[in-house]
Structure formats: C-alpha cells, structure tokens
N, CA, C and O of each residue as an XYZ file, in Angstrom:
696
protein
N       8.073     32.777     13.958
C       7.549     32.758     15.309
C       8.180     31.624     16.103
O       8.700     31.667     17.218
N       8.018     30.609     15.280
C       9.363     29.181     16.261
C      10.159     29.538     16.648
O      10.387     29.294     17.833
N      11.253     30.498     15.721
C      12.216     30.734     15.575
C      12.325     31.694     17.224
O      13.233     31.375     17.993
N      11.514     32.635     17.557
C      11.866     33.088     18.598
C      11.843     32.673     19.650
O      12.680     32.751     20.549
N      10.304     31.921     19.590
C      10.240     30.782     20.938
C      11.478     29.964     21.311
O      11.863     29.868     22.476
N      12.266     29.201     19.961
C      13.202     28.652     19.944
C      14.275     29.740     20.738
O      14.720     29.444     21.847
N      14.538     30.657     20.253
C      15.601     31.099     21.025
C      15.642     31.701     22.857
O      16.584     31.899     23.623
N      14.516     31.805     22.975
C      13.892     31.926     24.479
C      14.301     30.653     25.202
O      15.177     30.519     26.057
N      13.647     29.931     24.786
C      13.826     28.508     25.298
C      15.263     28.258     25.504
O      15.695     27.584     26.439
N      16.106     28.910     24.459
C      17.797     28.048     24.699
C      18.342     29.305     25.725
O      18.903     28.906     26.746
N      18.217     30.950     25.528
C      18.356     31.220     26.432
C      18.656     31.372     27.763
O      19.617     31.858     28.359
N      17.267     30.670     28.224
C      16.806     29.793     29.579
C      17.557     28.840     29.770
O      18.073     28.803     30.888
N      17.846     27.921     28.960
C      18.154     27.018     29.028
C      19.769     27.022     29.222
O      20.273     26.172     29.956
N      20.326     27.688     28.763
C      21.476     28.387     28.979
C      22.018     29.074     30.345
O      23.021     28.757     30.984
N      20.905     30.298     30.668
C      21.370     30.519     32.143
C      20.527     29.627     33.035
O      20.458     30.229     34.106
N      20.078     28.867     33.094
C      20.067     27.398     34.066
C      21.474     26.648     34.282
O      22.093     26.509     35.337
N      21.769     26.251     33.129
C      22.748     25.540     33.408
C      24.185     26.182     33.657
O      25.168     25.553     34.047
N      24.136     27.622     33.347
C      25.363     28.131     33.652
C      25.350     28.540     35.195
O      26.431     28.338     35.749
N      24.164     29.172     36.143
C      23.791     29.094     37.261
C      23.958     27.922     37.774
O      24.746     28.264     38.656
N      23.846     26.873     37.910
C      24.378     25.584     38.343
C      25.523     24.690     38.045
O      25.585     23.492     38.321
N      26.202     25.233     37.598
C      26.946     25.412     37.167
C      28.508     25.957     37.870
O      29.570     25.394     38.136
N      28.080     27.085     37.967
C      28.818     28.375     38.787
C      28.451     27.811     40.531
O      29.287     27.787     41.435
N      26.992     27.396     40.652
C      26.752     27.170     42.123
C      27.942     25.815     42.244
O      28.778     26.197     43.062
N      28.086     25.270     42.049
C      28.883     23.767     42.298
C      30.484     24.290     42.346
O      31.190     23.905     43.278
N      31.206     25.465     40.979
C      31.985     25.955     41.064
C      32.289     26.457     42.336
O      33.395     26.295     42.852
N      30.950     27.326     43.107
C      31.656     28.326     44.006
C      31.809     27.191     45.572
O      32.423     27.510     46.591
N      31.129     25.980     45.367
C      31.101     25.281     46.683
C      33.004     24.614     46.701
O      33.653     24.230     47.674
N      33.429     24.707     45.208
C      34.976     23.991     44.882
C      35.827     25.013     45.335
O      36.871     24.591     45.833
N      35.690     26.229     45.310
C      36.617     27.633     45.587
C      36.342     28.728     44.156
O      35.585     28.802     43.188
N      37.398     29.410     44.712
C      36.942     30.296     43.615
C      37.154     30.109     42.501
O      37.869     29.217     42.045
N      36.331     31.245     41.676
C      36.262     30.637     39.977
C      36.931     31.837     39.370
O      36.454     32.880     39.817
N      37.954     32.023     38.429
C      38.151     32.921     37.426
C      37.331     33.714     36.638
O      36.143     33.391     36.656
N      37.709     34.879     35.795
C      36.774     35.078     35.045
C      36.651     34.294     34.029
O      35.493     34.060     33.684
N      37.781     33.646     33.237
C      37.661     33.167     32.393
C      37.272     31.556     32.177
O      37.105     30.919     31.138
N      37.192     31.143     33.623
C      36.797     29.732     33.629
C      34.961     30.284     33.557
O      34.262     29.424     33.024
N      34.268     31.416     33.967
C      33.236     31.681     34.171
C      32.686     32.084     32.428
O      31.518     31.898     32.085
N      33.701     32.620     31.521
C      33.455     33.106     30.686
C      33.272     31.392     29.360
O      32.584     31.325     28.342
N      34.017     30.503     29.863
C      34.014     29.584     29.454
C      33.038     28.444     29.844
O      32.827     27.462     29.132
N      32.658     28.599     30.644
C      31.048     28.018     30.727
C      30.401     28.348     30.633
O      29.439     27.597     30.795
N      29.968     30.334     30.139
C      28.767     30.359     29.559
C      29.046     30.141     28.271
O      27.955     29.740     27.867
N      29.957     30.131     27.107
C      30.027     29.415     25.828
C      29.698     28.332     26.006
O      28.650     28.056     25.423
N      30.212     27.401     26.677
C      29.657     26.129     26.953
C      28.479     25.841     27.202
O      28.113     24.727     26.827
N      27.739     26.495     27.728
C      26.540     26.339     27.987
C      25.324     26.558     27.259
O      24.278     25.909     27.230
N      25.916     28.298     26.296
C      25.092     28.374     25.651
C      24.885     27.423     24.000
O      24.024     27.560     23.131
N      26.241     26.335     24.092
C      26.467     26.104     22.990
C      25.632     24.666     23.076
O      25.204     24.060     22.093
N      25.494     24.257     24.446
C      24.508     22.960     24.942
C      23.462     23.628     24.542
O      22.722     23.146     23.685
N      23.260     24.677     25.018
C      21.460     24.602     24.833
C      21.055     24.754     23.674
O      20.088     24.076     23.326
N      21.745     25.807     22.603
C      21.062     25.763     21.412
C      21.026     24.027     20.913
O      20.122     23.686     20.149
N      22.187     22.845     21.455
C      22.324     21.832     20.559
C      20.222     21.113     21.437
O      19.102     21.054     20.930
N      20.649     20.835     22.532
C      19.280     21.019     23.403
C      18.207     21.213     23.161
O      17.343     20.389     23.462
N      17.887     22.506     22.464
C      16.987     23.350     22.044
C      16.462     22.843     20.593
O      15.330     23.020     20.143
N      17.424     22.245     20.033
C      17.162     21.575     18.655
C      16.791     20.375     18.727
O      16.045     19.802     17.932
N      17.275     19.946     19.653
C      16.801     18.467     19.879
C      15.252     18.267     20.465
O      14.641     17.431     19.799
N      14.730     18.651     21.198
C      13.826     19.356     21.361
C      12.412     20.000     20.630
O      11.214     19.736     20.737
N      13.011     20.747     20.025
C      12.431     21.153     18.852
C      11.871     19.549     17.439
O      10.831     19.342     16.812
N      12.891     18.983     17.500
C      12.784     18.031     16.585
C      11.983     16.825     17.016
O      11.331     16.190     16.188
N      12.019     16.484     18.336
C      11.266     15.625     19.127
C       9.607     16.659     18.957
O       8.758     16.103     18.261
N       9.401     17.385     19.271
C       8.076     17.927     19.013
C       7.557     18.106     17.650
O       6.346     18.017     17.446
N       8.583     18.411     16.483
C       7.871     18.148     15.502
C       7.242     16.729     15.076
O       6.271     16.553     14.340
N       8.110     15.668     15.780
C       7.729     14.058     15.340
C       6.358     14.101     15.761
O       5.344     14.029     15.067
N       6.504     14.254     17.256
C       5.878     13.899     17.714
C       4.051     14.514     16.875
O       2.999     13.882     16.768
N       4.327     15.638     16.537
C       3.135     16.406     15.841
C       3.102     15.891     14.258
O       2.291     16.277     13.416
N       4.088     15.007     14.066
C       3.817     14.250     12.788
C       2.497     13.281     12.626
O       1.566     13.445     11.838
N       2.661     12.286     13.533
C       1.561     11.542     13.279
C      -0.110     12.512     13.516
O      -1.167     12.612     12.893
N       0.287     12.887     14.372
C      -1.145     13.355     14.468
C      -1.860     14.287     12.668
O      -3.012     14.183     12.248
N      -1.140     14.793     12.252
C      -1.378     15.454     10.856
C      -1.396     14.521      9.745
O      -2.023     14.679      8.698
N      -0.565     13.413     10.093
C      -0.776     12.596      8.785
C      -2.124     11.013      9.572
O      -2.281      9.973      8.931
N      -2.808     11.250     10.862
C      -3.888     10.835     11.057
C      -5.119     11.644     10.739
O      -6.223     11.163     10.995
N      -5.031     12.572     10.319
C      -6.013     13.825     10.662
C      -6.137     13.726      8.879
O      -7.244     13.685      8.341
N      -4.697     13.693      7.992
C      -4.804     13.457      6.624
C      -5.258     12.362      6.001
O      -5.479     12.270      4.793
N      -5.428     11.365      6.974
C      -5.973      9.890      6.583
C      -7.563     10.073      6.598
O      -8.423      9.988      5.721
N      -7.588     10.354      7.934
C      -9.465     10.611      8.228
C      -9.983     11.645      7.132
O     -11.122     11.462      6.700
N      -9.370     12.528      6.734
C     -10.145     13.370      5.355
C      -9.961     12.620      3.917
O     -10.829     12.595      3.045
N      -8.865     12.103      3.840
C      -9.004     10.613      2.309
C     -10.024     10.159      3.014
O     -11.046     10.789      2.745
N     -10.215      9.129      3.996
C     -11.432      8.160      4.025
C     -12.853      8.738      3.795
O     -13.632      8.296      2.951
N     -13.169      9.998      4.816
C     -14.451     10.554      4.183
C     -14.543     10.828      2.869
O     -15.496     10.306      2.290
N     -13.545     11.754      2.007
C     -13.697     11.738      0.544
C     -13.944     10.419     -0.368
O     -14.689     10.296     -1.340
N     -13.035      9.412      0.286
C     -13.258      7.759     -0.540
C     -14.942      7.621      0.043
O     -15.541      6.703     -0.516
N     -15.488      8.136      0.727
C     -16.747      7.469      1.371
C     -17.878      8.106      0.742
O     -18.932      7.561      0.414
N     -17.566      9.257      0.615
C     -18.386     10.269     -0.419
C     -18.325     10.094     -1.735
O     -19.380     10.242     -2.354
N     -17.151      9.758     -2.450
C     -17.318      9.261     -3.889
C     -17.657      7.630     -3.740
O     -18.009      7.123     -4.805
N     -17.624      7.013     -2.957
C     -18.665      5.395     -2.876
C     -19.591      5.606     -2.934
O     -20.164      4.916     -3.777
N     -20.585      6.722     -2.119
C     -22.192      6.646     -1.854
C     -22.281      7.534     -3.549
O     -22.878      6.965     -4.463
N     -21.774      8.617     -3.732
C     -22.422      9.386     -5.042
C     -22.107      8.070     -6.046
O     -22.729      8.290     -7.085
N     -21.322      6.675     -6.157
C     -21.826      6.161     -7.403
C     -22.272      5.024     -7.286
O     -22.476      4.183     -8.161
N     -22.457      4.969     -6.031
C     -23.948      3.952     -5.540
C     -25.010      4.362     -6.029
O     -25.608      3.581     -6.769
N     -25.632      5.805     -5.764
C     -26.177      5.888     -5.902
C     -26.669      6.292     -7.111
O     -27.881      6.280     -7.322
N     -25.757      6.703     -8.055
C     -25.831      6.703     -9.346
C     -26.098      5.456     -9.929
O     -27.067      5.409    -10.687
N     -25.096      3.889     -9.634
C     -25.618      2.890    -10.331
C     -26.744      2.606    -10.002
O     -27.196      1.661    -10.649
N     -27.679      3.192     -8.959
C     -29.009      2.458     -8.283
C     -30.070      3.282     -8.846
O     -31.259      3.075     -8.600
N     -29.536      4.456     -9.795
C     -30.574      5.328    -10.924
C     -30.283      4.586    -11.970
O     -31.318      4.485    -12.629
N     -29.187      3.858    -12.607
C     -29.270      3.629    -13.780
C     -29.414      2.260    -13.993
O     -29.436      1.742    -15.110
N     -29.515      1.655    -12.911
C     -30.039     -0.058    -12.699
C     -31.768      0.117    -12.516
O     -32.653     -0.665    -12.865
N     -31.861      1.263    -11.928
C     -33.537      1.578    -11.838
C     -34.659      1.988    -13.483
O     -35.852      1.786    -13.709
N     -33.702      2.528    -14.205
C     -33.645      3.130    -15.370
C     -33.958      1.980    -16.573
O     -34.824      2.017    -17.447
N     -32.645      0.650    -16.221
C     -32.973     -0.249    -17.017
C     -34.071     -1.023    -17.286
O     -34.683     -1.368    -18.296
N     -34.189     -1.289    -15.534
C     -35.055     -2.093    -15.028
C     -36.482     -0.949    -15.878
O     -36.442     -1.187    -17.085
N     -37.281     -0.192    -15.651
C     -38.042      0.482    -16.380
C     -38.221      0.494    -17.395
O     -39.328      0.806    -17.833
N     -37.152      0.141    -18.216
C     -37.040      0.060    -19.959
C     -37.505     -1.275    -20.190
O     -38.395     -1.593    -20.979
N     -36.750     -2.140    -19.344
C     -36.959     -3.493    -19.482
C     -38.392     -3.827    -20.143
O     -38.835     -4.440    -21.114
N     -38.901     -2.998    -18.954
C     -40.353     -3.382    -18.485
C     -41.050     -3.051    -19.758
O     -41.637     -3.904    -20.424
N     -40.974     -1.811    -20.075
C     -41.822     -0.868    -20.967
C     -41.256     -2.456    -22.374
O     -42.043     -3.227    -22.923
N     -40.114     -2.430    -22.496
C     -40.005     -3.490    -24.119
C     -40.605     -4.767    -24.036
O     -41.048     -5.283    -25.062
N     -40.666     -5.273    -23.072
C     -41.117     -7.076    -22.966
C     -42.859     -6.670    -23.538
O     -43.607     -5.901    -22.934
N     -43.130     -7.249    -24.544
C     -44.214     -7.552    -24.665
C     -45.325     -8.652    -23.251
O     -44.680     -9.373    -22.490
N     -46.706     -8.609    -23.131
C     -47.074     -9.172    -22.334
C     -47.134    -10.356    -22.604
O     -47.502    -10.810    -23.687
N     -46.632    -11.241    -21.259
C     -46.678    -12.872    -22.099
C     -48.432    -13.362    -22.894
O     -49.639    -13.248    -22.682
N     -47.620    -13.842    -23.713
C     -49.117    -14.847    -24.811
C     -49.336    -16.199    -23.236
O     -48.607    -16.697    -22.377
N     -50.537    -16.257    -23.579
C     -51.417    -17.280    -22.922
C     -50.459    -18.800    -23.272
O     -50.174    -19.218    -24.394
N     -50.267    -19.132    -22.565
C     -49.298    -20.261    -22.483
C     -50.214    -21.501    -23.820
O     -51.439    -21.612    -23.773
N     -49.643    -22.036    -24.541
C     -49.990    -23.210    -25.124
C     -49.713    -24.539    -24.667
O     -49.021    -24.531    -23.649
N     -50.023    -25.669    -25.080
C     -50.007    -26.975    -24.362
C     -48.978    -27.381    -25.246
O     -49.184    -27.867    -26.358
N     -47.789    -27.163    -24.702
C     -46.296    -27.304    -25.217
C     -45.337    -28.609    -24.082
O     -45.769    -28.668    -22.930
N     -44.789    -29.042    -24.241
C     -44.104    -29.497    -23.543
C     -42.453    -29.151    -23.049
O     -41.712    -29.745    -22.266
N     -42.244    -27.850    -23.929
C     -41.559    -26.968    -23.285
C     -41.497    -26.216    -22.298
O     -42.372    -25.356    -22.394
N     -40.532    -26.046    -20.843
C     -40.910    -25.093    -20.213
C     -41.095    -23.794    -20.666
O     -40.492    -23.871    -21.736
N     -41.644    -22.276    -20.580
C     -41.641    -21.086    -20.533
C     -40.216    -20.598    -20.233
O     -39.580    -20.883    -19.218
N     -39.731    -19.704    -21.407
C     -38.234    -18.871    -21.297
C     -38.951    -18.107    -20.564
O     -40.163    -17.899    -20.626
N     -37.553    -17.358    -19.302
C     -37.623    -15.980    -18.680
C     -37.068    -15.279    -20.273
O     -36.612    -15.653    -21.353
N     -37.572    -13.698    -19.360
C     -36.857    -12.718    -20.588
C     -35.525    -12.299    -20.381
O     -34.998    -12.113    -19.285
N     -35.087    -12.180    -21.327
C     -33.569    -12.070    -20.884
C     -33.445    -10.389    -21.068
O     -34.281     -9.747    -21.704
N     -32.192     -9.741    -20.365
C     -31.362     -8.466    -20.807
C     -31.409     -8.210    -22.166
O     -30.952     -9.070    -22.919
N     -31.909     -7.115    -22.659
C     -31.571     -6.671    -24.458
C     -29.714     -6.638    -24.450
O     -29.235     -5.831    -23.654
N     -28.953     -7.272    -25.090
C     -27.579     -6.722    -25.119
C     -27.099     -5.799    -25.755
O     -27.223     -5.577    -26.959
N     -26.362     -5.046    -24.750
C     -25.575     -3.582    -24.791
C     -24.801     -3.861    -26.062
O     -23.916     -4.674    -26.329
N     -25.468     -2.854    -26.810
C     -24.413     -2.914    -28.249
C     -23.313     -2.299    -28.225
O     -22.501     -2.414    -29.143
N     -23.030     -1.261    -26.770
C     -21.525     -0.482    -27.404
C     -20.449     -1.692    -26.922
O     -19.292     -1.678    -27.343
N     -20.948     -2.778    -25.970
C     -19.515     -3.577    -26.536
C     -19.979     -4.768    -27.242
O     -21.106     -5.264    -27.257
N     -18.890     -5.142    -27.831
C     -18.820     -6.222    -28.774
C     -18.095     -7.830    -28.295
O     -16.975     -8.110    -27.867
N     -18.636     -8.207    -28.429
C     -18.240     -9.565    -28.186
C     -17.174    -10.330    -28.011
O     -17.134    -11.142    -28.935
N     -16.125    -10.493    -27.138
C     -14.588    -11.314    -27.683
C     -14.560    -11.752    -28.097
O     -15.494    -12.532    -27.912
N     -13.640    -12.179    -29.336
C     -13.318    -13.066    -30.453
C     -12.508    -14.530    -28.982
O     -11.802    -14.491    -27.974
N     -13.339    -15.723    -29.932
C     -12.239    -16.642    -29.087
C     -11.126    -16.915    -29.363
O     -10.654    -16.796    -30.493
N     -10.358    -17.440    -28.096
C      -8.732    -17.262    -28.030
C      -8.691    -18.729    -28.597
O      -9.493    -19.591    -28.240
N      -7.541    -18.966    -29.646
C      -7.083    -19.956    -30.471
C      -6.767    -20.797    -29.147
O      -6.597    -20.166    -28.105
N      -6.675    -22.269    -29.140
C      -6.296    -23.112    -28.620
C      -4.958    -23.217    -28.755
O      -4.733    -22.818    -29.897
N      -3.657    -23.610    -28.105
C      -2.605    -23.916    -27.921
C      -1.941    -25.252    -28.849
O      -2.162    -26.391    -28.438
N      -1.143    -25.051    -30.082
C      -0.863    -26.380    -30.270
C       0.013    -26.940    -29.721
O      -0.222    -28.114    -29.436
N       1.031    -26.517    -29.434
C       1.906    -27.043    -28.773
C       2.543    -27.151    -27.255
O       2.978    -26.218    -26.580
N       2.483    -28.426    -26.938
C       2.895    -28.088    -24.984
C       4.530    -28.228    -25.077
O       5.411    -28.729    -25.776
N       4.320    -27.396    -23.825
C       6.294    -27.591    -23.737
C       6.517    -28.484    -22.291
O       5.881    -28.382    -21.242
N       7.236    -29.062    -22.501
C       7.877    -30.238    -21.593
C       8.476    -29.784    -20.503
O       9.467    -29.094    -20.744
N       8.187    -29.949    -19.282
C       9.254    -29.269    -18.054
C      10.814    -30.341    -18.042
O      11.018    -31.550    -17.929
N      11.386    -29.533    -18.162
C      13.165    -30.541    -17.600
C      12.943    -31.759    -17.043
O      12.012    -31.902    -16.251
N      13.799    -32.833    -17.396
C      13.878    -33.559    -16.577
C      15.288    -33.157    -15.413
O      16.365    -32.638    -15.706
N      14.735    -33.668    -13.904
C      16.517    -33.039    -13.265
C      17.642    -34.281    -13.532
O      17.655    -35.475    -13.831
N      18.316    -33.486    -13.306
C      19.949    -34.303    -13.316
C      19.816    -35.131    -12.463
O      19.320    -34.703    -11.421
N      20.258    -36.946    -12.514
C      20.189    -37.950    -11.875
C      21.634    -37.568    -10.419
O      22.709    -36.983    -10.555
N      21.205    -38.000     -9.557
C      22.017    -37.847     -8.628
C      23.288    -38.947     -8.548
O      23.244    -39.391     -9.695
N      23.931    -39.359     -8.161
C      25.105    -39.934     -8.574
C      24.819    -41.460     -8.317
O      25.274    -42.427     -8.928
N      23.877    -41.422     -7.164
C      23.444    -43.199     -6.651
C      22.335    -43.517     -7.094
O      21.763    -44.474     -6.573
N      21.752    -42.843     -8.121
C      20.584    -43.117     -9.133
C      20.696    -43.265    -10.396
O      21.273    -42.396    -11.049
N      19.960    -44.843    -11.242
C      20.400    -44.197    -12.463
C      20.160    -43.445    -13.435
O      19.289    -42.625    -13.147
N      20.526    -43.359    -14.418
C      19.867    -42.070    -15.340
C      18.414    -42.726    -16.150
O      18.324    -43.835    -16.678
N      17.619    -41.933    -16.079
C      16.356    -41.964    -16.629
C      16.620    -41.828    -18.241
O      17.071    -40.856    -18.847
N      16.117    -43.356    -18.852
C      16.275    -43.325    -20.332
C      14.728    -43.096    -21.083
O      13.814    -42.739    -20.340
N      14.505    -43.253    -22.201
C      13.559    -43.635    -22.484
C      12.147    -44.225    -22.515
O      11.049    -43.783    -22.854
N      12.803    -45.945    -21.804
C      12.155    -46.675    -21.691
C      11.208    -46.145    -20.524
O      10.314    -46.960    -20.296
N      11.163    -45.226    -19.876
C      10.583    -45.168    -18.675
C       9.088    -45.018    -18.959
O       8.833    -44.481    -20.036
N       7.913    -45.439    -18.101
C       6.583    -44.805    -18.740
C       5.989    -43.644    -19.062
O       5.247    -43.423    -20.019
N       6.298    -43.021    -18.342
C       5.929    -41.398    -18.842
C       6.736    -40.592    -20.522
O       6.459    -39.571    -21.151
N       7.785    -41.683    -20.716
C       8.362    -40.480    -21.440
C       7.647    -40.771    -22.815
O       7.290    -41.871    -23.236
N       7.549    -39.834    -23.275
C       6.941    -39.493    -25.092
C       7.732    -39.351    -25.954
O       8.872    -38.895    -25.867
N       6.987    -39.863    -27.162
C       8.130    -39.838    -28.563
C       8.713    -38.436    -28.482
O       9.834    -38.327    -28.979
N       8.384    -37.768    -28.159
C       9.208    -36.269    -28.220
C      10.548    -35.855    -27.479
O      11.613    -35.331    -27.805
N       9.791    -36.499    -25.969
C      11.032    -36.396    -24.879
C      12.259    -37.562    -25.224
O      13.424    -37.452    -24.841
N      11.690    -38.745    -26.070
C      12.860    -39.786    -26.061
C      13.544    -39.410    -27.558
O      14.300    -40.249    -28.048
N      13.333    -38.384    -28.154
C      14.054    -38.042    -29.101
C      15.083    -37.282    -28.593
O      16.270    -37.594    -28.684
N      14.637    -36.250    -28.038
C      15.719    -34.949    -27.208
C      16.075    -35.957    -25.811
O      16.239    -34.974    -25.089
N      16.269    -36.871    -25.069
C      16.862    -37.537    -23.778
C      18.234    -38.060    -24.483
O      18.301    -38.777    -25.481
N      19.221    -37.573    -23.783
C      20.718    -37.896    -24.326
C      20.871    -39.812    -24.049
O      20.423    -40.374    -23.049
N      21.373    -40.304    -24.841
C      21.548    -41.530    -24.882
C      22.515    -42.248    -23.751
O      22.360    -43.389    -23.316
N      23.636    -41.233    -23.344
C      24.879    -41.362    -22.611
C      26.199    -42.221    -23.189
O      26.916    -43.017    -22.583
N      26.255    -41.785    -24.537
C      27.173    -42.327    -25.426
C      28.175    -41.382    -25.554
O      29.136    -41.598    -26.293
C-alpha cells in the first residue's frame, strides 16, 4: 500500500516539475522534442530520488513515537510486576508475623533480676545456612616505590617507613 502511495506522490511530483520546467523553457524560445523528452527523464528521475527521501524522513520521524509508545507499555508491565510482589511480600511478611505470634510463648511474670528483659527474636530460616568465615589475609603486598627523579636522591633504606621486607628487595645502587 506505501508502495503505491509512494508512486503517486513521485508521479506528481514529476509532472510539477516537468510543467515548470517547460513553462521557463517556453518564456527562453522554443523547446525541441528531445530537450522536452529529456526533462521528463530528468524529472521523473528527481522525484522518485525525492520521493524516497521523503518517504525516509517520515519513517524517522514515526520512529520515535513507536519506540515511546514501546517504552510506556515496559513501564506499566515493570509497574504491574512491582505491585503483584509487593503485594505478595506483604502476604508472606503478614504470614510470618502470625506464626511468630502463634510460637512465642506468653511472657512469665517478670522476676526481680537485674537483667533487662530479651525481645523475641525471628526463629531462623533453616533453608539457608550460615557463611563459613573468610580466612584472614597473611600476607600484605607492598605498593612500588617510584623512580627518584634526577634532582632527588634515591630513597634507601634508612628512610622511616621502610620495613625489613622492603629494605631487603630496595636495590643498594652498587
């Protein structure tokens, strides 16, 4: 269906410009046939280029609007799967909370302790398990020292920061 509109359009577009064309010709003198036959090739060969150009400017232009129109239907879908597991965690936070309730025994009558009263805590979720702790690091690694610049002198040993480690590996300059 483009496809025909498209060719209507260049058509037109074609005898426009070959009509004005010919009018400017006939105000110069007369025209040949073949100078006449050579501007409607010409002409019609503008408009199809015309006609495409055209064409391609209207599809852009109908670009954004489809990929705004494709944005606004992601956001409602992202907005609809937010509320369904809202509202799911707000059944199964409601759920706990209920269990909670039902397991805590009722508090015992306080005794003359000098401890404060524990709250009750969460029963812990047995399907996960606990992280093992991460080993401590024995060894640190030393950042570079930089290369002394030519009107500085070279950093030996003796300096305060450096450690039996760094003044083993610091070149002597021998």
């Amino acid at each position: 269906m483009a496809n025909k509109a498209l060719k209507t359009k260049q058509k037109s577009l074609a005898s426009e410009i070959v009509s004005s064309l010919e009018a400017k010709l006939s105000e110069l003198g007369a025209a040949s046939k073949k100078m006449k036959k050579s501007i409607e090739k010409s002409a019609e060969k503008l408009a199809k280029k015309l006609a495409k150009m055209a064409h391609k400017a209207e599809k852009k232009a109908a670009k954004p609007a489809k990929a705004s129109e494709k944005k606004a239907k992601k956001e409602a879908s992202k907005t609809k799967k937010n509320a369904d597991k809202t509202a799911k965690n707000a059944a199964r936070t409601a759920r706990k909370a209920a269990n909670a309730v039902k397991k805590t025994p009722a508090p015992a009558a306080p005794a003359s302790t000098s401890k404060p009263a524990t709250s009750a805590k969460k029963p812990a979720s047995t399907s996960r398990p606990t992280p093992a702790p991460k080993p401590a690091a024995t060894a640190k690694t030393q950042a570079p020292t930089p290369k002394p610049k030519a009107d500085q002198p070279a950093r030996t040993s003796a300096t305060p920061d450096a450690t039996p480690e760094s003044a083993a590996e610091a070149p002597t300059g021998k």
